[in-house]
C-alpha positions as a Markdown table, in Angstrom:
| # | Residue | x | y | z |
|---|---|---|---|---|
| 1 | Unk | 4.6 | -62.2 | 35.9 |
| 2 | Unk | 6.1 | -58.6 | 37.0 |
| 3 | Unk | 5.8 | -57.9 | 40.8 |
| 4 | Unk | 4.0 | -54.8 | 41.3 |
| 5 | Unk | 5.7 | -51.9 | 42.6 |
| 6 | Unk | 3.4 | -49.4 | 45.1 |
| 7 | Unk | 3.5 | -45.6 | 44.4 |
| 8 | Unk | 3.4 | -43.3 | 47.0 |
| 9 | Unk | 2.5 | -40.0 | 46.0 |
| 10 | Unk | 3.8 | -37.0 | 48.0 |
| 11 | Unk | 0.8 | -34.0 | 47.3 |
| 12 | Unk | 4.0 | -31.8 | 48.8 |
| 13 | Unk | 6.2 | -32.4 | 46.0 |
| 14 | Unk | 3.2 | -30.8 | 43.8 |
| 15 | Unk | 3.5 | -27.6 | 45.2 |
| 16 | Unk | 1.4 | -24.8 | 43.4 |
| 17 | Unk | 2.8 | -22.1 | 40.8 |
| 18 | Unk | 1.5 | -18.3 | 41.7 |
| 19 | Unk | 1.3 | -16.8 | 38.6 |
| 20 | Unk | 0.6 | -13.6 | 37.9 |
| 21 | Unk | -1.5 | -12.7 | 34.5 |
| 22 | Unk | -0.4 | -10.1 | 32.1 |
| 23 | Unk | -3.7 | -7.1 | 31.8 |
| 24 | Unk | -3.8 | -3.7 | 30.5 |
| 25 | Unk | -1.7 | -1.6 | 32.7 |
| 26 | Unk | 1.9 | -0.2 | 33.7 |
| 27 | Unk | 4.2 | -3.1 | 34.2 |
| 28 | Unk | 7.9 | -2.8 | 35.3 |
| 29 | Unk | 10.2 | -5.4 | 33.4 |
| 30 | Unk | 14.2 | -6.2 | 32.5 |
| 31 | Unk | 15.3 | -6.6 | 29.4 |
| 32 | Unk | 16.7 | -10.1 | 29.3 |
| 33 | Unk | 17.9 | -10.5 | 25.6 |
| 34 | Unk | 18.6 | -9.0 | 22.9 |
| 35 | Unk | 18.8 | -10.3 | 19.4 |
| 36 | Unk | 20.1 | -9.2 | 16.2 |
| 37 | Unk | 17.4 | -10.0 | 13.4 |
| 38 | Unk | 19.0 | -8.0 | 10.9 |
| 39 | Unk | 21.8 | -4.9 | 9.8 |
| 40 | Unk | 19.2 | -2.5 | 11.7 |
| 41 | Unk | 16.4 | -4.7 | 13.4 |
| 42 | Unk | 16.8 | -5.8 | 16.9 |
| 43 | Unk | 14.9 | -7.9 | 19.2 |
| 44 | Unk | 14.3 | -6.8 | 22.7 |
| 45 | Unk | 13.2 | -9.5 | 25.0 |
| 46 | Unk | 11.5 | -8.8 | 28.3 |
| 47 | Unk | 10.4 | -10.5 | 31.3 |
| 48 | Unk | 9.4 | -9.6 | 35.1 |
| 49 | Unk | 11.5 | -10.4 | 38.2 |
| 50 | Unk | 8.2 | -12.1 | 39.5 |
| 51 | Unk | 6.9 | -14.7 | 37.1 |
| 52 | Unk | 4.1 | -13.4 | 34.9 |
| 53 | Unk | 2.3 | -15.0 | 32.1 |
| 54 | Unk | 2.4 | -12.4 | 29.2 |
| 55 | Unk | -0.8 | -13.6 | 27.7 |
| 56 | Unk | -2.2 | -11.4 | 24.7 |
| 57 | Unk | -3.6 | -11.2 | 21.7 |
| 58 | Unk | -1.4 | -11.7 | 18.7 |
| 59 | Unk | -1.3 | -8.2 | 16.7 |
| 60 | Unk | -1.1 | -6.4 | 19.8 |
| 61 | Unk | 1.4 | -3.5 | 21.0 |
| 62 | Unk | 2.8 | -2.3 | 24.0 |
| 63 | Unk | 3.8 | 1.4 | 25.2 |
| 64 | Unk | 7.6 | 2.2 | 25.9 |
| 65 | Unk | 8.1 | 4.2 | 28.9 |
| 66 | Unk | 11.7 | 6.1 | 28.7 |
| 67 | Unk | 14.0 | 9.0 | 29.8 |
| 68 | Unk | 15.8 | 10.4 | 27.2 |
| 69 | Unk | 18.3 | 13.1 | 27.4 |
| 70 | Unk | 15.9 | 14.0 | 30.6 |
| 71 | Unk | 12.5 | 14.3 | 29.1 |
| 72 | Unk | 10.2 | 11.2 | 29.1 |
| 73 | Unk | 9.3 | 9.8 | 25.7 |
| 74 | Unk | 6.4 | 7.2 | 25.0 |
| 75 | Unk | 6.7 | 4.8 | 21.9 |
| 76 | Unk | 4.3 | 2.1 | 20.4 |
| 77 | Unk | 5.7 | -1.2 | 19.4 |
| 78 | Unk | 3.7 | -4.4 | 18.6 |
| 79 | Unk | 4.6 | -7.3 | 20.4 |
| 80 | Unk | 6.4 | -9.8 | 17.7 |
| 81 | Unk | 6.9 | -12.5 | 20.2 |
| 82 | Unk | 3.8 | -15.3 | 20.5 |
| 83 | Unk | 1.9 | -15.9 | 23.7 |
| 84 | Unk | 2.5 | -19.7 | 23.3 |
| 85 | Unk | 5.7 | -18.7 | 25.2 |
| 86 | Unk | 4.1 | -17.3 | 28.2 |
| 87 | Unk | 6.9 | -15.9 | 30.1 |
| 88 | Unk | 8.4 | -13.1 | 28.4 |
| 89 | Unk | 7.8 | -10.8 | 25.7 |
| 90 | Unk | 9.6 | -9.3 | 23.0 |
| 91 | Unk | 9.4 | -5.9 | 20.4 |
| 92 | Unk | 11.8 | -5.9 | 17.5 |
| 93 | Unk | 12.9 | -2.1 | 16.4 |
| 94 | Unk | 14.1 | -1.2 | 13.4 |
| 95 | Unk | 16.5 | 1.8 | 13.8 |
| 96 | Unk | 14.9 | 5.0 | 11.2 |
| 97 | Unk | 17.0 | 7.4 | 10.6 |
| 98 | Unk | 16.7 | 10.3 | 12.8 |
| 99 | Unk | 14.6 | 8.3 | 14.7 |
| 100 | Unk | 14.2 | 9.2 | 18.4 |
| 101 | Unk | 13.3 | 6.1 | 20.5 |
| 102 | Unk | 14.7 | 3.5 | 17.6 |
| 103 | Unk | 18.0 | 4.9 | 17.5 |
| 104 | Unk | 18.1 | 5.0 | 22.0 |
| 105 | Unk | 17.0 | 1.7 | 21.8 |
| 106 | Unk | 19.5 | 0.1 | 19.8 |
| 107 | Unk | 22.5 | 2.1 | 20.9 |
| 108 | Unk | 21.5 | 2.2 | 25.0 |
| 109 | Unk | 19.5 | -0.6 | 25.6 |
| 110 | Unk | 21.2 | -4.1 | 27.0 |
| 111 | Unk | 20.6 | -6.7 | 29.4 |
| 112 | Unk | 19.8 | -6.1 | 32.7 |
| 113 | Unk | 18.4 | -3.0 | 31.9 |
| 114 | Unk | 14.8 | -2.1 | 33.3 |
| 115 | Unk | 12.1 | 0.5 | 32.1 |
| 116 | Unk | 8.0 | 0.3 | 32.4 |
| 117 | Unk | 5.3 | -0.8 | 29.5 |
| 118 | Unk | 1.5 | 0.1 | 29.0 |
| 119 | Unk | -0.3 | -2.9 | 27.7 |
| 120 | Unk | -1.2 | -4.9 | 26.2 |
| 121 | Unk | -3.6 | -3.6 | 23.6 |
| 122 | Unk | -4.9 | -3.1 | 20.3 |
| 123 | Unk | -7.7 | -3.9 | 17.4 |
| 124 | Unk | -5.6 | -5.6 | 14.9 |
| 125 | Unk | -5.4 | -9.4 | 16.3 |
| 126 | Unk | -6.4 | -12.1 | 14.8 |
| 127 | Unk | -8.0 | -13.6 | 17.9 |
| 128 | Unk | -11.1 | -11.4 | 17.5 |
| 129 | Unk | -11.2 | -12.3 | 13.7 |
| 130 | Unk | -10.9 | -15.9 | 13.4 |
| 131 | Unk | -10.7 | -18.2 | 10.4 |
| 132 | Unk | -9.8 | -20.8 | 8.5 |
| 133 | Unk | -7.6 | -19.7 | 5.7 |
| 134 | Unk | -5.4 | -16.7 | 6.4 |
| 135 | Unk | -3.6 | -13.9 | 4.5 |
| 136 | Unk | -0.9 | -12.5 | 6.1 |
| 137 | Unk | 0.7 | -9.4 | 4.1 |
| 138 | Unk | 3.4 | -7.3 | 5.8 |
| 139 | Unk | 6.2 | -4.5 | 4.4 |
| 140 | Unk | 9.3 | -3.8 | 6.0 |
| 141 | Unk | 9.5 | -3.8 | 9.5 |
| 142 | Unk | 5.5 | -4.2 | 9.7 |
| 143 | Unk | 6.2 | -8.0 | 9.2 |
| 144 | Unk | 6.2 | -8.4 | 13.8 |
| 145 | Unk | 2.6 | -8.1 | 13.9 |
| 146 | Unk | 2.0 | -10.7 | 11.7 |
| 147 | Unk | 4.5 | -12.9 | 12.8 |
| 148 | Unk | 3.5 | -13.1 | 16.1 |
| 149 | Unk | 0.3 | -14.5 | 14.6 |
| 150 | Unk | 1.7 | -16.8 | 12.5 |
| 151 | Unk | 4.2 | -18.2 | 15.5 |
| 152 | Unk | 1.1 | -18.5 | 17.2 |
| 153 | Unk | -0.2 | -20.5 | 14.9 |
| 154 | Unk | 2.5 | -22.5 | 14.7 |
| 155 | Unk | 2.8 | -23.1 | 18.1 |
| 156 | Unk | -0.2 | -23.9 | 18.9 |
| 157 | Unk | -0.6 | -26.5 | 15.8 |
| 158 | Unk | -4.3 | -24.5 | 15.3 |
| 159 | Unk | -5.8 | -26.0 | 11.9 |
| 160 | Unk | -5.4 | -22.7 | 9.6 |
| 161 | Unk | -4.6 | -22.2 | 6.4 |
| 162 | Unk | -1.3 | -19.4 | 6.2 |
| 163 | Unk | 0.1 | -17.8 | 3.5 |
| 164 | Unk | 2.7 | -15.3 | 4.7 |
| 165 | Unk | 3.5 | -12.8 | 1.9 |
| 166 | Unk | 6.6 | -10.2 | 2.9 |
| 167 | Unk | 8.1 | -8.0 | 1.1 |
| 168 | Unk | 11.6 | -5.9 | 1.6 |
| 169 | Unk | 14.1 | -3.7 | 0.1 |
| 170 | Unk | 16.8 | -6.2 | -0.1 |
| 171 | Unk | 17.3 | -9.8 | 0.7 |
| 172 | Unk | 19.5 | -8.5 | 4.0 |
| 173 | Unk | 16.5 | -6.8 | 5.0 |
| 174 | Unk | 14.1 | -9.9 | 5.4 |
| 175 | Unk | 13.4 | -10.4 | 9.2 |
| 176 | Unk | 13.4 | -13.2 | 10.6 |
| 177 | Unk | 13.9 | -15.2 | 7.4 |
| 178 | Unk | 15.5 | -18.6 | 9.0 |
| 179 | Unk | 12.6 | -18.9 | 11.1 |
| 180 | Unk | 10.3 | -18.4 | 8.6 |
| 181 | Unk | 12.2 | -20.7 | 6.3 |
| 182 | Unk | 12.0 | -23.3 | 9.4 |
| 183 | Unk | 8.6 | -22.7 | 9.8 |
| 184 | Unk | 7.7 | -23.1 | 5.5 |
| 185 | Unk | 9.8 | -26.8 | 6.1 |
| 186 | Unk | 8.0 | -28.2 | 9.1 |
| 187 | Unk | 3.9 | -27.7 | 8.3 |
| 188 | Unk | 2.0 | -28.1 | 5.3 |
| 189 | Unk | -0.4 | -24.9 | 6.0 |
| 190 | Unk | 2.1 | -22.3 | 5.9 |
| 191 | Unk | 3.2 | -20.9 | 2.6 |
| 192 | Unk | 6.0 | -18.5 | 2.5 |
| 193 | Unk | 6.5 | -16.1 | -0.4 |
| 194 | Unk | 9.1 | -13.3 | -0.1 |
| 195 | Unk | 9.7 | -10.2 | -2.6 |
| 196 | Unk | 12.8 | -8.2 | -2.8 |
| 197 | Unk | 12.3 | -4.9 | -4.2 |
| 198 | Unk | 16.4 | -5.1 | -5.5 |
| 199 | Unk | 18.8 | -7.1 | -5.2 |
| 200 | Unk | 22.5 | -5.5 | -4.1 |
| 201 | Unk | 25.5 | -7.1 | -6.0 |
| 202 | Unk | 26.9 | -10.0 | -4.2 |
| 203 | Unk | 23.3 | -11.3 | -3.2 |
| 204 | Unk | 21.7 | -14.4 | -4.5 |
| 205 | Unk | 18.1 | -14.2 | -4.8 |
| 206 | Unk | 15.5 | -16.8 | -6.1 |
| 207 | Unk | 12.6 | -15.5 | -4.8 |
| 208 | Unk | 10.2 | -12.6 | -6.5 |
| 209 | Unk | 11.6 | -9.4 | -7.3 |
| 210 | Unk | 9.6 | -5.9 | -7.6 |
| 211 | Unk | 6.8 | -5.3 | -5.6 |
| 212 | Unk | 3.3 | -7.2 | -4.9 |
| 213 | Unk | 1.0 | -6.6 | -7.6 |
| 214 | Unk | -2.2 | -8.4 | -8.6 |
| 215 | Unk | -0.2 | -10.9 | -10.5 |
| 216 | Unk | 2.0 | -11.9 | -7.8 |
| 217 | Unk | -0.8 | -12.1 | -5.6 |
| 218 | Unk | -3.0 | -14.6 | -8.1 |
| 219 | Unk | -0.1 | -16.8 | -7.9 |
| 220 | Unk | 0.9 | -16.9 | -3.9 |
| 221 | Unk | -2.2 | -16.9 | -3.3 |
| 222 | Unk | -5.0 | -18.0 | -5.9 |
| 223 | Unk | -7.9 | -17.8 | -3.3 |
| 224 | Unk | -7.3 | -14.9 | -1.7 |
| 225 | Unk | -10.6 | -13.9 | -2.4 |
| 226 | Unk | -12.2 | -16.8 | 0.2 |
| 227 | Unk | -9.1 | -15.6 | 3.1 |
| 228 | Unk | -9.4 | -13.4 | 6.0 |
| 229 | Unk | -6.5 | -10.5 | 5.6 |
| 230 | Unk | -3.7 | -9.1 | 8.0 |
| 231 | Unk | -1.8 | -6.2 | 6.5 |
| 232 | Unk | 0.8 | -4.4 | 8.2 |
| 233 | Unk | 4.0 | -2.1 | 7.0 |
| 234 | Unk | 4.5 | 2.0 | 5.4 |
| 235 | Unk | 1.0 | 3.5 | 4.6 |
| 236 | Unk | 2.1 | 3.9 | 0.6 |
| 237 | Unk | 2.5 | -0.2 | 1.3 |
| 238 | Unk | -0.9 | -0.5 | 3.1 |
| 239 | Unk | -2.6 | 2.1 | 0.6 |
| 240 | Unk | -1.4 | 0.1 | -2.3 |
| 241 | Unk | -2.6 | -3.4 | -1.0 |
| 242 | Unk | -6.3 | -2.0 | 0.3 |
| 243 | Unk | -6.4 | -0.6 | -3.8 |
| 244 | Unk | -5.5 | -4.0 | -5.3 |
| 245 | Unk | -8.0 | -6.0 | -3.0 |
| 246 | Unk | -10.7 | -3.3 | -3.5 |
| 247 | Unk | -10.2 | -3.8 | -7.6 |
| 248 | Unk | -11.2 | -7.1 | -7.2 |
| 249 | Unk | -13.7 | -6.7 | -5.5 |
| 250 | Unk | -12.3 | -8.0 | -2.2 |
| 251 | Unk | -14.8 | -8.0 | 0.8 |
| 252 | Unk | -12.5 | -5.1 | 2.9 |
| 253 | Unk | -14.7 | -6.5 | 5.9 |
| 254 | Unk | -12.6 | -9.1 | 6.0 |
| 255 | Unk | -9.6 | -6.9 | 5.7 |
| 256 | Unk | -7.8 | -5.8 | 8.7 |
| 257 | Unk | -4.9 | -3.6 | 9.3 |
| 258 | Unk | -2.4 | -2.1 | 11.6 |
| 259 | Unk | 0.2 | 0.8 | 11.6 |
| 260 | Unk | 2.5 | 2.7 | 13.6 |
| 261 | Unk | 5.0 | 5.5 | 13.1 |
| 262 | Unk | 8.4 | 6.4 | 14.7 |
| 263 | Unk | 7.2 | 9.9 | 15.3 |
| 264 | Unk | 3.0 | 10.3 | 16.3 |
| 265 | Unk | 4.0 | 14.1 | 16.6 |
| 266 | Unk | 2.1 | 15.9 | 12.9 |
| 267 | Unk | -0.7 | 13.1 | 12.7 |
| 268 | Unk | -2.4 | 14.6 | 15.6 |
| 269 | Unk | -1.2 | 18.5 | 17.2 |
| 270 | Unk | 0.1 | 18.6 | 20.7 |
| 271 | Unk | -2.8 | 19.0 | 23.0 |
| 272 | Unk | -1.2 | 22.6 | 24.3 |
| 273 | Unk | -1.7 | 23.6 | 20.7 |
| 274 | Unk | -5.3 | 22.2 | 21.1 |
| 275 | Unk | -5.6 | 24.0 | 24.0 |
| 276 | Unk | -4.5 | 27.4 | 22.4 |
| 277 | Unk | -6.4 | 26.9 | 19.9 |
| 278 | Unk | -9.9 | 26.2 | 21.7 |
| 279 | Unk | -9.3 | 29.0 | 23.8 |
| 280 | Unk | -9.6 | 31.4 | 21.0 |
| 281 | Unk | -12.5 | 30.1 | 20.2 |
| 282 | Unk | -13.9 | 30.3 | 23.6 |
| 283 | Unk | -13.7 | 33.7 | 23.6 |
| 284 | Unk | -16.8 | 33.6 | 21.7 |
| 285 | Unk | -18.4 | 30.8 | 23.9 |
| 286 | Unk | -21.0 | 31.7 | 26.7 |
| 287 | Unk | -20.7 | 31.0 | 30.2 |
| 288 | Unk | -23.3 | 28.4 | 29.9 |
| 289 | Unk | -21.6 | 26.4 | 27.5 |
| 290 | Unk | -18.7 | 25.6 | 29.0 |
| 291 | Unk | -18.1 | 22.5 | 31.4 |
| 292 | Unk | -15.7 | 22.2 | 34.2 |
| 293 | Unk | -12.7 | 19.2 | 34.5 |
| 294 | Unk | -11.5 | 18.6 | 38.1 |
| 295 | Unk | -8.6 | 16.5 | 38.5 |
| 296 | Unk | -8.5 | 15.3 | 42.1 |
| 297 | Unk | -4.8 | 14.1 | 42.6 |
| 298 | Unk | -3.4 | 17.9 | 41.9 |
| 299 | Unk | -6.6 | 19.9 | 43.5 |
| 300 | Unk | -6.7 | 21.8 | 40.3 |
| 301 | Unk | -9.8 | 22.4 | 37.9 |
| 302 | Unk | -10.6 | 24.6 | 34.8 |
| 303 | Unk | -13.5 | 25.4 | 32.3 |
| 304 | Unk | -13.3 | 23.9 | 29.4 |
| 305 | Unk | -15.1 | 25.1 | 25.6 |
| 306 | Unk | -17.5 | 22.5 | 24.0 |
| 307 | Unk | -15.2 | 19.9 | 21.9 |
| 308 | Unk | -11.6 | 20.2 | 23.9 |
| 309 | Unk | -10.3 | 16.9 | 25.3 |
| 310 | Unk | -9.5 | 15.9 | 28.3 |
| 311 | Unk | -5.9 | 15.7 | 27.9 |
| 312 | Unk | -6.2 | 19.5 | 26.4 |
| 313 | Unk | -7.7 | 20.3 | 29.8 |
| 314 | Unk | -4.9 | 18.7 | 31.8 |
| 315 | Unk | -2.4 | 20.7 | 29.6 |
| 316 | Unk | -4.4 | 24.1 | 30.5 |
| 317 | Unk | -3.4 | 23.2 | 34.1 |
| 318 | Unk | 0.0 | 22.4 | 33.4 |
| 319 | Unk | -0.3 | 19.1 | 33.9 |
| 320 | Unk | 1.5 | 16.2 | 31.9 |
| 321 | Unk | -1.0 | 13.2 | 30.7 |
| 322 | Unk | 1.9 | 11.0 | 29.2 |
| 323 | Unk | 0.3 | 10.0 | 25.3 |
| 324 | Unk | 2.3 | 8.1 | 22.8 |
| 325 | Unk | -0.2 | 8.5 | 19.8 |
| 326 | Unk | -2.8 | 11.4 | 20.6 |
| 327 | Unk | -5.4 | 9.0 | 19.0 |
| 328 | Unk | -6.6 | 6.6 | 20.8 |
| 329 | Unk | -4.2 | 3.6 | 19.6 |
| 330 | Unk | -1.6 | 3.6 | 22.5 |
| 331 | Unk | -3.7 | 3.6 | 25.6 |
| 332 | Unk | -1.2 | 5.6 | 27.2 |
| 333 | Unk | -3.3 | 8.4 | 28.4 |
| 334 | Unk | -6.2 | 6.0 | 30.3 |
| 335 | Unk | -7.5 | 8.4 | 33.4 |
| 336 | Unk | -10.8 | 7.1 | 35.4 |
| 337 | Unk | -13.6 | 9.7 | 35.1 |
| 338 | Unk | -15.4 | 9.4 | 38.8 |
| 339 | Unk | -18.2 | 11.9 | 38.2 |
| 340 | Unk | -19.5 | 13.2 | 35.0 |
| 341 | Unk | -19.8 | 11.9 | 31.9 |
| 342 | Unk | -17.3 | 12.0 | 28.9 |
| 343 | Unk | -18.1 | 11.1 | 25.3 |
| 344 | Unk | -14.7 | 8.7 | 23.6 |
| 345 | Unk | -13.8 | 8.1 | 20.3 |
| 346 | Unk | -10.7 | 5.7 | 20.6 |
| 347 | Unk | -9.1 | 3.6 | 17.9 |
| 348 | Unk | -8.9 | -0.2 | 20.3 |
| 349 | Unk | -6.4 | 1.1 | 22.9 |
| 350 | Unk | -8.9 | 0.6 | 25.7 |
| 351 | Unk | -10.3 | -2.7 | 26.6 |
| 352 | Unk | -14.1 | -3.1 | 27.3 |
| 353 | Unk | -13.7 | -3.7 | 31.1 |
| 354 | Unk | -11.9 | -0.6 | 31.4 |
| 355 | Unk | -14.5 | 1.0 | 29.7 |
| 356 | Unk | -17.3 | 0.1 | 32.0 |
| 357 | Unk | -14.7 | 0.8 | 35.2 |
| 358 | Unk | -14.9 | 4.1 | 34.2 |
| 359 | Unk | -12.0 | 4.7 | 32.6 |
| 360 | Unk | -11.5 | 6.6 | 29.3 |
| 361 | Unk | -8.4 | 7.6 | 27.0 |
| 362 | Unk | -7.9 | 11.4 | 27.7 |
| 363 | Unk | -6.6 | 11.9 | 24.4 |
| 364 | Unk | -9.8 | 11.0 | 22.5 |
| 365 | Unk | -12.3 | 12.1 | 25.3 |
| 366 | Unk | -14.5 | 14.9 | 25.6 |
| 367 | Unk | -16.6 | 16.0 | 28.5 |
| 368 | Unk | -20.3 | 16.2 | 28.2 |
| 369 | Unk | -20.8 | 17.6 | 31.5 |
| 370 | Unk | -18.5 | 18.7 | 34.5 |
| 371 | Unk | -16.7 | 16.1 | 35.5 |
| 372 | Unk | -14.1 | 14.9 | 38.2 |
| 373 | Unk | -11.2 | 12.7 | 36.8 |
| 374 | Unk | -8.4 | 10.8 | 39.4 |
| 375 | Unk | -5.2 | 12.1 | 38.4 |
């Protein structure tokens, strides 16, 4: 017979954790790491000075916020990092040649160093499209958002059926691949199939060679048919995989996608160009067609033709509405509308409570009436 031991339990030594949760917004952070995934893909790892959970959704991005050589730049980059690990975040960049923010990033940015991000948001997650048997296709460095799904997967030990399908130019190009490898050897749902579009001399390669074509795809994945799909990487890579599904007949519902450029400057025109533009063609515009835009932090308002944005408004004033994508992705450009209505077209860079707070994406939104917008 054991003697019984009492246990007294202190409620004081249970002292509770203040946590602050991650929502769309400016957030200051400090980059705490930084990891070399590859020759020219790096790892940026952030965190707060006050400890926040970064909860997301896995496919999601987050807005850059930097000075360079004086001028302040915004940049898109989807979170690769899971939200199983709550504290921190990360973004891996691969540098592109003549690339702007890449380049900064991997020759300026270190530990210690802090800047501010706009986030989290985005469509592409597989949180709001959830089943049972996944397809996860990525090129290149379009292989984060993905991952971050699979880790979260994998984390989280959730009962779906993976099939991770990358491909890359070379075997020194696949990020990430010891994880991966690590992740193929420890569960039985997650099947890893790589493709190297050459191999260099001095490389040993076993895996598949070329690119993904309907034959590779039958034999990674047999039923691909019956899987939901995540594609991410270069638009000729995205084209060519929404043309092989589509020839067989693939249900492209159940297709999803994501993709994001170095340089958003040529897919949409700057909104002073906008601005230019419209105003010609207000010249043949009545009175009586045009609306006003107030903006109530600067005092400042102008008339506006039928069709011009809200951010081409701001840039009639002379006002700077920092945008990273000009169409709707980034979020960047969220202003609250207090009187009027505007009419927004945005592509998931807005979440639904911001919407019914009032607050629209400037780049994407176009007055209906006069209206009265806080900035």
């Amino acid at each position: 017979m054991t003697n019984s031991v009492p246990v007294v339990v202190n409620n004081d030594s249970f002292a509770p954790v203040h946590t602050q949760t991650w929502v769309n917004g400016r957030h200051n952070v400090r980059c705490v790491k930084v990891i070399e995934e590859t020759w020219d893909v790096r790892t940026f790892c952030f965190m707060s000075e006050q400890p926040v959970m970064y909860f997301f959704k896995p496919g999601q991005f987050v807005t850059l916020e930097l000075e360079i050589e004086g001028k302040q730049v915004m940049r898109s980059y989807t979170i690769s990092s899971s939200p199983s690990v709550p504290y921190s975040f990360s973004i891996s960049v691969k540098r592109a040649p003549g690339g702007l923010v890449s380049n900064w990033l991997h020759d300026n940015m270190t530990e210690g160093d802090e800047l501010a991000v706009h986030g989290p948001v985005g469509q592409f997650n597989c949180i709001d499209f959830p089943a049972e048997k996944v397809l996860l296709l990525s090129g290149g460095v379009g292989i984060t958002p993905v991952m971050s799904m699979a880790r979260w997967w994998f984390d989280t030990n959730a009962d779906v059926d993976m099939v991770f399908v990358h491909s890359a130019r070379t075997p020194r190009d696949v990020v990430y691949a010891r994880e991966l490898d690590h992740m193929a050897s420890r569960i039985g749902n997650f099947s890893l199939h790589l493709i190297c579009e050459r191999i260099e001399n001095g490389q040993a390669w076993h895996g598949y060679r070329g690119y993904l074509d309907a034959a590779k795809l039958e034999m990674m994945a047999p039923d691909f048919m019956e899987r939901e799909v995540f594609c991410c990487g270069p638009t000729p890579y995205m084209n060519a995989v929404k043309q092989l599904l589509e020839s067989k007949g693939f249900d492209m519902s159940r297709y999803h996608e994501e993709s994001f450029g170095e340089a958003p400057s040529g897919v949409v025109e700057d909104a002073l160009e906008q601005a230019e533009s419209a105003q010609a063609e207000a010249d043949a515009i009545t009175q009586s067609d045009m609306v006003r835009v107030e903006f109530t932090n600067n005092g400042k308002s102008v008339q506006v033709a039928p069709g011009e944005t809200l951010h081409a408004a701001a840039a009639k004033l002379d006002l700077n509405i920092p945008k990273a994508c000009g169409m709707g992705i980034c979020g960047t450009c969220k202003v609250l509308v207090k009187e009027g209505e505007a009419t927004m077209e945005h592509n998931g860079g807005i979440t639904d409570d911001d919407i019914e707070a009032g607050y629209v994406l400037s780049c994407c939104s176009v007055p209906k009436s006069d209206v009265v917008v806080e900035y």
